[in-house]
C-alpha positions in Angstrom: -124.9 9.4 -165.8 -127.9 7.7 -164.6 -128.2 4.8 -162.5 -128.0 1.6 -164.3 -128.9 -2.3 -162.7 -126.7 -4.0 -161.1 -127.6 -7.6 -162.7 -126.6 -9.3 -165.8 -128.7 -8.1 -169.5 -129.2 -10.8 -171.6 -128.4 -10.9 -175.2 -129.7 -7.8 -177.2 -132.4 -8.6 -180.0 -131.4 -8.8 -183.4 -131.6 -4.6 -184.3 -129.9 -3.8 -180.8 -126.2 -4.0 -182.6 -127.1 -2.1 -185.4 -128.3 0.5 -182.8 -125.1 0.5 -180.8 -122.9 1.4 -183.9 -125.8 4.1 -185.2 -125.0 7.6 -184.3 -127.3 8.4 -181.8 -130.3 10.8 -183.4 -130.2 8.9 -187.1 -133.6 7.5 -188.4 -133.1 4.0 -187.4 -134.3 1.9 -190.5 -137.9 0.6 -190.4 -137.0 -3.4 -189.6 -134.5 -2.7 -186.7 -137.2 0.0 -185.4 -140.0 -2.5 -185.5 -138.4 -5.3 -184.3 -137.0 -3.5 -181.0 -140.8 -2.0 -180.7 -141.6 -5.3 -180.8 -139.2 -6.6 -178.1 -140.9 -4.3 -175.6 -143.8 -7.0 -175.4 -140.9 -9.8 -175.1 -142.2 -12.2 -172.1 -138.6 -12.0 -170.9 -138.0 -9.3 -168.6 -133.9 -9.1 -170.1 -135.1 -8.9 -173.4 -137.5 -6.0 -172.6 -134.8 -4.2 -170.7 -132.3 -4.4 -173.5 -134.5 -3.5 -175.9 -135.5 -0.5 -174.1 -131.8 0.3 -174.0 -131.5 -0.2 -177.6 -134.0 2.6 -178.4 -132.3 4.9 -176.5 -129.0 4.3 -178.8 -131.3 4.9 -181.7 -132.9 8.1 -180.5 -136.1 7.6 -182.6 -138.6 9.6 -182.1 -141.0 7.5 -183.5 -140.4 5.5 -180.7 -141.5 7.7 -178.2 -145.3 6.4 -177.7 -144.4 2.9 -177.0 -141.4 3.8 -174.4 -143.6 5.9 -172.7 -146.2 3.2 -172.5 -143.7 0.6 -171.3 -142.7 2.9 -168.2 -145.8 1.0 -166.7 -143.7 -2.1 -167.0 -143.9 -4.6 -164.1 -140.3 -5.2 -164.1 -138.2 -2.6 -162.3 -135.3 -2.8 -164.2 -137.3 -2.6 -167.4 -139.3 0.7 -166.3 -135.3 2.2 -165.4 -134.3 1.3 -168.5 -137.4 3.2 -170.4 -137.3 6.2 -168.3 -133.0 6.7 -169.2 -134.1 6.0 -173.2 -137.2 8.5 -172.7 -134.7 10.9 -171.6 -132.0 10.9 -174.6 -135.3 11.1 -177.1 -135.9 13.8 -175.3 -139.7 14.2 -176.1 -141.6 16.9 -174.2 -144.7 14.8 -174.2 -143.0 12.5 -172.1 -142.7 14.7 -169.3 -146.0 13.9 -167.5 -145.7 10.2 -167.4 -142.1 10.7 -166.2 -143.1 13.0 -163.2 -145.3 10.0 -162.6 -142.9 7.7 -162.0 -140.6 9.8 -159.7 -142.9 8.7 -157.2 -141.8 4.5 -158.7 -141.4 1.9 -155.5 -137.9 1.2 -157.2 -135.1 3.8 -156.3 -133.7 3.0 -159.6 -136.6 3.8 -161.6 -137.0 7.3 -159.6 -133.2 7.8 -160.2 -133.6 7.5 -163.9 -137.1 9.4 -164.1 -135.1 12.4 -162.2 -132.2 12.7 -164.7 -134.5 12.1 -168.1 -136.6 14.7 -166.9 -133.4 16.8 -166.4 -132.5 15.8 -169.7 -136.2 17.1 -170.9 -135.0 20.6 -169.1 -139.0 21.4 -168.6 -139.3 24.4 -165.1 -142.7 22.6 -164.9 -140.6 19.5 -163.7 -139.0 21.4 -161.2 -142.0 21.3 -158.3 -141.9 17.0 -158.9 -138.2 16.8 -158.9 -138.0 18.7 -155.3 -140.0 16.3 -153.7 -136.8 13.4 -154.6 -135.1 15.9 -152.4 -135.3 14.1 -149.0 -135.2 10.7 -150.8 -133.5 8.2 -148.6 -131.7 6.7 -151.0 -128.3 8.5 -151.9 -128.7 7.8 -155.8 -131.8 9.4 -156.4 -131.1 12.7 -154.5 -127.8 13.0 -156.5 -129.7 12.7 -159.9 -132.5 14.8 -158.7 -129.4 17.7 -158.1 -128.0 17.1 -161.6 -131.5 17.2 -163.0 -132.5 20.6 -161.4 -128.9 21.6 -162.1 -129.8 21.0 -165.8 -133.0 22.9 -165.3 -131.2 26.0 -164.4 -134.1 28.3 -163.1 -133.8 30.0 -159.9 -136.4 28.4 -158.0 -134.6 24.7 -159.0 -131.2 26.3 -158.0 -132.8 27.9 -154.9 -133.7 23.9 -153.9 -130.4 22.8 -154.3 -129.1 25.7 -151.6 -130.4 23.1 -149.1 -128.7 20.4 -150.3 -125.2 22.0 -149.3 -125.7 20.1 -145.9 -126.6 16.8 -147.6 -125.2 13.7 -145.4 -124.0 12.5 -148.9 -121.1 13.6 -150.0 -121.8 13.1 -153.5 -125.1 15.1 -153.5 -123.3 17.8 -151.8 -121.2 17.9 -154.9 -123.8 18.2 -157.4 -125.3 20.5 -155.4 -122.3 23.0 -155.9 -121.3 22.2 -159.3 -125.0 23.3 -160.4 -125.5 26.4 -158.0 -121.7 27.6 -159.9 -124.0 27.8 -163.2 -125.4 30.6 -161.9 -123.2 32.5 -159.5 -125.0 35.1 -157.1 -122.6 36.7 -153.5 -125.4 34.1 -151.5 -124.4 31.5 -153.9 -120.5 31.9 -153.7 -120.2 32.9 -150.0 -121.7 29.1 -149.4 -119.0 27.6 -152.0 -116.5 29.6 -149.8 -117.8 27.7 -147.2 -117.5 24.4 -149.4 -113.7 24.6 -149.3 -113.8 23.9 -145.6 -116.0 20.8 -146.5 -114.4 17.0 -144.7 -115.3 15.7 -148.1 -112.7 16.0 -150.4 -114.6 15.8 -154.1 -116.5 18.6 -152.5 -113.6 20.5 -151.9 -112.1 20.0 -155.5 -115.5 21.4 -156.5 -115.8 24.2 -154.7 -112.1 25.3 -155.8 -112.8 24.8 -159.6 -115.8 27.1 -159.3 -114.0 30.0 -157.4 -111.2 29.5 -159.6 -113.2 29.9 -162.8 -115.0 33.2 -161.0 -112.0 35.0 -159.8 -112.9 34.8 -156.6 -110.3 36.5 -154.8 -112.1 36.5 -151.2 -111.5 32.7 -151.4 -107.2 32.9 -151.7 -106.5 32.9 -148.3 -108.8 29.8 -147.6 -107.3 28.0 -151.3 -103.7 29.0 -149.8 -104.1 27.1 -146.4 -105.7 23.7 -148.4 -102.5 24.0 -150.4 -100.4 23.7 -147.3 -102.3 20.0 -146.6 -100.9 17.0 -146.5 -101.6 15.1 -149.4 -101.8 15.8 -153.2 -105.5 14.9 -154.0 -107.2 18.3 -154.1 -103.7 20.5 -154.9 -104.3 20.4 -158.9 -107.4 21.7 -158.2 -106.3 24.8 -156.0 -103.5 25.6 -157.8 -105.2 25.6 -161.2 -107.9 27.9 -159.3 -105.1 30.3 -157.9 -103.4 30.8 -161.3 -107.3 31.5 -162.5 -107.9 34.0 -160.0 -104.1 35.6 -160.1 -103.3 37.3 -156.6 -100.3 38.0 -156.6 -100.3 36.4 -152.8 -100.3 33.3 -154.3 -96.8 33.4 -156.3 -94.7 32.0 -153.5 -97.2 29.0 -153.2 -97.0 28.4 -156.5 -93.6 28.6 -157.1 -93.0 26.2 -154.2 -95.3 23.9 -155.9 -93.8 23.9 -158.9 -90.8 21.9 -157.3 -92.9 19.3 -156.0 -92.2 15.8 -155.8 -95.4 14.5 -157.8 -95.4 15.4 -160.6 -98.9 16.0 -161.3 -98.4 18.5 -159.0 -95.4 20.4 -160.9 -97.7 20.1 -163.7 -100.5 22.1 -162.4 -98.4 25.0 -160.8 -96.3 25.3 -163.8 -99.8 25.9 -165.6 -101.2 28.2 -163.1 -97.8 30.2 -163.3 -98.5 30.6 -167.2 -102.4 31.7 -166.7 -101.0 34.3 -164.3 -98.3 35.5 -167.4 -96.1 36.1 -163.6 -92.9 37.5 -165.0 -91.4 35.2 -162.3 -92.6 32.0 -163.4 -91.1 32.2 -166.7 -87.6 30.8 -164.9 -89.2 28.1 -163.3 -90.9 27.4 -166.9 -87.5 27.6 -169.2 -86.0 25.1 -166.5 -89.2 22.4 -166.6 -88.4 22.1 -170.0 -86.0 19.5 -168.7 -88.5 17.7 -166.6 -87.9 14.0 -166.3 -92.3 14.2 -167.1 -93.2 14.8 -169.9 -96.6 16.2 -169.0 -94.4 18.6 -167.1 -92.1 19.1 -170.1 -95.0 20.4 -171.8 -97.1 22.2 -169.5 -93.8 24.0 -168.9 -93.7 25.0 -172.7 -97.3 26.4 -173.1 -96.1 28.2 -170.0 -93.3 30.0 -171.7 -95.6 30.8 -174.5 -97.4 32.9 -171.7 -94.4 34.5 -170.6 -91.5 33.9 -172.3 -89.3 35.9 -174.9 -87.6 35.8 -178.1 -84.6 34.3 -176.5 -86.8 30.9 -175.9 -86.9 30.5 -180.0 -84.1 28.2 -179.6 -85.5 26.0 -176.1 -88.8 25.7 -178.1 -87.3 24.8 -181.0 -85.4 22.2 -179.5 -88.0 20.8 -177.8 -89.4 20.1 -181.0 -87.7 17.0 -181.0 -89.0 15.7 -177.4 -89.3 12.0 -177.9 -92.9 12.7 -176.2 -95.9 14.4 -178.3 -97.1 16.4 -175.5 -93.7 18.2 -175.2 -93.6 18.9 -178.8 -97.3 19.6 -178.9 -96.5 22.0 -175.8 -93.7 24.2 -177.9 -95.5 24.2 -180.9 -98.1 26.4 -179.2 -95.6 28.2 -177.8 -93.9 29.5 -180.7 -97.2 30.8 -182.0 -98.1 32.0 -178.9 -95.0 34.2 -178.9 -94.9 35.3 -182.5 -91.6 33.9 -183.4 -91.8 33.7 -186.8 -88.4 32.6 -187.5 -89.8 28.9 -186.1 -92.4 28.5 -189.3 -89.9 26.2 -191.4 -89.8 24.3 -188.4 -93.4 23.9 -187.5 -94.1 23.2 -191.6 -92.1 20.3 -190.6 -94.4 19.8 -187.8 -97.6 19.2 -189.7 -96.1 15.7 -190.5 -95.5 15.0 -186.9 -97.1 11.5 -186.5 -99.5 12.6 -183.5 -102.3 14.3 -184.8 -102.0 16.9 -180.8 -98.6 18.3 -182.5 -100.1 18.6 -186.0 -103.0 20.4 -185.0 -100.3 22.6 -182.9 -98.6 23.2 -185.8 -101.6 24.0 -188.0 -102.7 27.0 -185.7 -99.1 28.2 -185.0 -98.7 28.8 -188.7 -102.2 30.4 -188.8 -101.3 32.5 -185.8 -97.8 33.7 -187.3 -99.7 34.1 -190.8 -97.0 32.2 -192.6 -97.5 32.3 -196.4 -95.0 29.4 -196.9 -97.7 26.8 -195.2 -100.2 27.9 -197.8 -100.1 24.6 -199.9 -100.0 22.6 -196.8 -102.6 23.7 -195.2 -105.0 23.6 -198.7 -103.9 19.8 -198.8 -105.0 19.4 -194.7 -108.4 21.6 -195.9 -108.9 18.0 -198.3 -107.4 15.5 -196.3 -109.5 16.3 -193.2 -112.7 17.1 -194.3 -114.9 13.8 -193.7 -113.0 14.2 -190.6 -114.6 18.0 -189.8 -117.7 15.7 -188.9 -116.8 13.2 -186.3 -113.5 13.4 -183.6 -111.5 10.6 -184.6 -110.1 7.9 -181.7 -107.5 8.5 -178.9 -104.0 8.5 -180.6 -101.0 6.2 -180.1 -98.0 7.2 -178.0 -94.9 5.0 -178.5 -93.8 3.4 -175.4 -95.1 6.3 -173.3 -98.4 4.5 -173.4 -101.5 6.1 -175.2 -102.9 9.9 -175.5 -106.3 10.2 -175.7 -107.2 12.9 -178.1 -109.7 14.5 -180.0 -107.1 16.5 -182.0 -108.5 14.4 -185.1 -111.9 16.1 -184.7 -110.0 19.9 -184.0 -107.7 19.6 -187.0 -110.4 20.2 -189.6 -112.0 23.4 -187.9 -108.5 24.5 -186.8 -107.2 24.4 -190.6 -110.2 26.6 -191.6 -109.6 29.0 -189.6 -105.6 29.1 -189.8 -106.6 29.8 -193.9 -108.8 32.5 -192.9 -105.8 34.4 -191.2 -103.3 33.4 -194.1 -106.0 35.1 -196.2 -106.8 37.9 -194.4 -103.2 39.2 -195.1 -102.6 38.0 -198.8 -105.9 36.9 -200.3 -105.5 34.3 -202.8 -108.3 33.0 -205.1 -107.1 29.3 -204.4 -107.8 29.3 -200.3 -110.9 31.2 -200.9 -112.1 28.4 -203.7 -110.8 25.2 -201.6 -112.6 27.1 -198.7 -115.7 27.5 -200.5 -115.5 24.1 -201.9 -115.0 22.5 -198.4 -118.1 24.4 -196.9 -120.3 23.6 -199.7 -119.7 20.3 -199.2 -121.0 19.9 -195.5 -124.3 19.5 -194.2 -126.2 22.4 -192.6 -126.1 20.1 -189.3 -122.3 19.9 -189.7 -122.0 23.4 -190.5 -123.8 24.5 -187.7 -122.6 22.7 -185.0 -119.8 23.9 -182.3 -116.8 24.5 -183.8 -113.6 22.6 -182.3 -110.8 25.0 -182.1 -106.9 24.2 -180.8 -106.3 24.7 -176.9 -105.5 28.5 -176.8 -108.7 29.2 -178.9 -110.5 27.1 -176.5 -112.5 28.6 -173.2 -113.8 25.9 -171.5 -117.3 26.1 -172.0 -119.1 25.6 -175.6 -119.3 28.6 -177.2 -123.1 28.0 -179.2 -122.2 30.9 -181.4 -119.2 29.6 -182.3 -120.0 27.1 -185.1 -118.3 25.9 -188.1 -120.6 28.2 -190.5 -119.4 30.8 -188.6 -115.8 29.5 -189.0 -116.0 30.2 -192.8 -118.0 33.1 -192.9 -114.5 34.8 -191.1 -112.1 33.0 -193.3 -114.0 33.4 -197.1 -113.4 36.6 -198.2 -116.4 39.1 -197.9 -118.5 38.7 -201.3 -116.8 35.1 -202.0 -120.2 34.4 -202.6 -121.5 36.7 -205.1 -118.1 36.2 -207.0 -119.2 32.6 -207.5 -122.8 33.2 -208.8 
């Protein structure tokens, strides 16, 4: 994020709600976008500052020419302010008078210049941007990383090689988490090196990365941070040794899996899955006991990984975990293994009150391509489909406090594509009409943006090719189209 003042903003002007509750990128109406252009030439400072802010939210472009003649501002906080909403407009003309201020008296200002203009994702930025480099001030080095980390070229990650010995922690950071965009043996030999780092954030970096490239040169090294005192960094390494999967790293993990925190439990219980060890599927079938529940159900996606037929009746069971994230956990499961004898149960399922189970449930049945969920799924396909265009809030959870969640937003792209398998092996005119129906009413915007898919659909990074269009074109039968016309 970029840096923000430390100091209190007055009241917004009268359009500034209205552009807090807009989704960013809609054309803001012509009164509030006036009277926030007009706020700009406010005499008070506050008032130019939150005004400035304001148009951000709104993501105008119109607004463009004036923001980019208020970054000559006299009040710092106003020209930080400008150079953050110049940034989420993202207008390429706006590039120039943002290298400009990179050279601002005010760190903030230079902080803020450096990430808009990483937000602008121009190369021709990078030369400006390197000179932030050897900034004194902590901030505006960081941003300048995560700016030239957003760039991506190789000359902007070459600058950030020499930010690996940054006194500041946090820069060191930022440095690695951009150079592991774009992994070359130069680049991952120094994150090596970055797991030996006294910073621990730096650390935890450094093993994501290796974990996520299978680096197995680094086990050794990730095996001897797990023997630290401590629990900070061990979710981390663990995850990053069930990544990588040597099998040198199964007595560490199944050690860990008896640990007394159980955050810790939780991650070697996962890494055991990820590996699909033969030997962790004990250690899994008995966390399905765990006094945590975010043990109970890592343990159960775990089994899903390398469990058996004879675990229908443990997943099953746990079905009726008083905790969502255990039931959500054996829900995927069952798919996971095929066990189609659980589909009666997991119809049940798509009732659950938490929407994480539900949308379990939902690709479970798509997975296990069970005909008898047909009807339910259609009447999901119509329920959900204002909510295929926005994630809906964090959920609920009894007394075991609340789950956040965007299983709301996932449910609607998840129940597409379940239908799609369901009518892949017995086509039936009515999933191919409500499936036609539903895509013809979206937008092309909604159509073509990232689909959401359910956890074991899900890689970790956006897939852009992945969209919801995409999404139907799979699940409508081939000529659906030409039927219709």
């Amino acid at each position: 994020m970029p840096a923000r003042p430390r100091r209190s903003v007055p009241a917004a002007p009268p359009a500034a709600g209205a552009a807090k509750r807009r989704r960013a990128g809609a054309p803001a109406p012509a009164d509030d976008l006036g009277r926030l252009l007009r706020a700009l030439h406010d005499p008070v400072p506050g008032v130019r500052q939150t005004a400035a802010v304001a148009l951000g939210l709104l993501a105008d472009p119109r607004a463009g020419g004036s923001l980019i003649a208020a970054l000559s501002d006299p009040s710092p906080p106003v020209r930080a302010a400008v150079a953050e909403a110049l940034g989420t407009l993202g207008r390429a003309e706006s590039r120039i008078d943002l290298e400009r201020v990179l050279a601002d008296p005010e760190p903030l200002v230079r902080a803020n210049a450096a990430f808009a203009l990483g937000a602008l994702g121009d190369a021709r930025s990078v030369p400006p941007l390197a000179s932030l480099l050897d900034d004194p001030i902590e901030p505006v080095r960081r941003l300048a990383a995560v700016a030239l980390g957003r760039i991506g070229t190789d000359a902007a990650l070459a600058l950030l090689e020499g930010l690996l010995a940054d006194p500041s922690d946090r820069v060191r950071r930022e440095a690695i988490v951009a150079l592991g965009r774009e992994m070359t043996p130069v680049r991952r030999l120094a994150i090596r090196r970055a797991l030996d780092d006294p910073a621990r954030r730096v650390r935890v970096a450094a093993a994501v990365l290796l974990g996520r490239c299978r680096d197995t040169e680094s086990v050794p090294t990730l095996l001897r941070l797990l023997e630290r005192p401590g629990t900070w960094e061990k979710p981390a390494v663990l995850v990053a040794l069930g990544l990588i999967g040597d099998p040198s790293a199964l007595p560490a993990l199944l050690a860990a899996a008896e640990h007394p925190a159980s955050w810790v439990r939780v991650c070697a219980v996962h890494a055991l899955g990820t590996m699909r060890a033969p030997a962790g599927a004990p250690v899994a079938r008995a966390h399905l006991a765990d006094p945590a529940w975010s043990v109970r159900g890592a343990a159960a996606v775990a089994l899903g990984a390398v469990g058996t037929a004879d675990d229908l009746g443990r997943l099953l069971a746990l079905l009726d975990d008083r905790h969502p994230w255990a039931r959500r956990g054996a829900a995927y499961a069952l798919g996971q293994l095929g066990l189609a004898e659980a589909a009666p149960r997991l119809r049940e399922s798509l009732l659950d009150r938490s929407a994480e189970v539900r949308l379990a449930a939902v690709w479970s049945l798509g997975r296990l391509e069970d005909d008898g969920a047909r009807d339910a799924l259609l009447e999901l396909l119509r329920e959900r489909l204002p909510l295929g265009r926005t994630p809906g809030p964090p959920e609920a959870v009894d007394d075991a406090g609340a789950l956040a969640s965007d299983a709301e937003g996932r449910l609607f792209d998840a129940t597409v594509q379940a239908l799609g398998r369901l009518g892949r092996t017995a086509p039936d005119a009515r999933v191919a009409r409500a499936l036609k129906d539903a895509r013809d009413a979206m937008s092309d915007d909604e159509l073509d943006r990232p689909a959401r898919l359910p956890m074991p659909e899900a890689t970790g990074a956006t897939d852009a090719a992945l969209t919801v269009r995409t999404l139907f074109d799979g699940a409508l039968p081939s000529g659906a189209d030409a039927e219709d016309d």
